[in-house]
N, C-alpha and C positions, 0 to 999 in steps of 0.2 A: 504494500500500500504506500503511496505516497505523501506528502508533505501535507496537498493540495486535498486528498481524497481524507486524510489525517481531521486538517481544520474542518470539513464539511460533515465529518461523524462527529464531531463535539460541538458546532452549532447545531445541528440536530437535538443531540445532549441539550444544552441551553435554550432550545425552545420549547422545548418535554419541562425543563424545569420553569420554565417562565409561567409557562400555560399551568403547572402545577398547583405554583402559588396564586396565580391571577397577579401577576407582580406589575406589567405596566398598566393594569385597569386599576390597580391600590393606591399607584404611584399617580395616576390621571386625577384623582381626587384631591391631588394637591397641587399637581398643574399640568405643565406641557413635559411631557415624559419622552426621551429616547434613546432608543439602547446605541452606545455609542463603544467607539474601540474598537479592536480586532473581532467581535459578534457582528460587529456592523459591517464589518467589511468582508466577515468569513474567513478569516485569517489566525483563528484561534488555534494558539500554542497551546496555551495552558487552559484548565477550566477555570474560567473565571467572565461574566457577566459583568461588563459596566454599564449604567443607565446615567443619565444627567436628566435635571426635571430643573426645570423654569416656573415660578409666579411671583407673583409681584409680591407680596407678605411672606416670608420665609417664616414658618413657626415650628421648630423642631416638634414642641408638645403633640402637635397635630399629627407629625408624622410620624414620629414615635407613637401615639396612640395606633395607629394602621396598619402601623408592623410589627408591632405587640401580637397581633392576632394570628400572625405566620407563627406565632410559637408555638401555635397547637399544632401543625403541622408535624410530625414524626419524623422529618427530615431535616427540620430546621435543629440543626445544635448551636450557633451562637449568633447574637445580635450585638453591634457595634455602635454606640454614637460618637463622635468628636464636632466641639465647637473651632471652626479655623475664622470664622469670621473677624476675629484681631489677625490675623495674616493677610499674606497677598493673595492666598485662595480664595477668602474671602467668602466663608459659604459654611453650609451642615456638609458631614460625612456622615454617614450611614453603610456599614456593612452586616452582611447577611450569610452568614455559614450553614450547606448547606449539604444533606450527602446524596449524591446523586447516584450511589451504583444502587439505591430506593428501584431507581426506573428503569433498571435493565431489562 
């Protein structure tokens, strides 16, 4: 198997896990949501999903409330927040740990 046929079974993988959690329809209720990075482009090395979401009021509480609920999930083992807003990122972090051989 190659490189190319490599990345196209693990965005596969990541869309099995997207559609699992309802992850960009969670993420739409707080704004404009899109899966962004090497998923976006089919290029995925490693397993790992990046999403960026845009609205005008950033309220971690909210979104943290939303993704509290993925913890019922059986695949979900760990939830991440960090405030970078005093940086030049300037923004919420959120990550989501998740076990995906679940969807084999």
């Amino acid at each position: 198997m190659n490189s190319l046929d490599r990345a196209m079974k693990r965005k596969q993988k990541a869309e099995r896990v997207l559609t699992d959690l309802q992850l960009i329809q969670k993420w739409r209720t707080v704004g404009d949501c899109f899966v962004v990075g090497a998923a976006a482009y089919n290029l995925m090395v490693s397993p790992d999903i990046d999403l960026e979401t845009f609205c005008d009021v950033p309220n971690p509480h909210i979104i943290m409330s939303e993704l509290a609920m993925l913890t019922l999930n059986k695949n979900v083992i760990e939830l991440k927040y960090r405030d970078y807003t005093s940086s030049d990122f300037n923004g919420y972090y959120f990550k989501l740990l998740y076990r995906a051989e679940e969807l084999e």
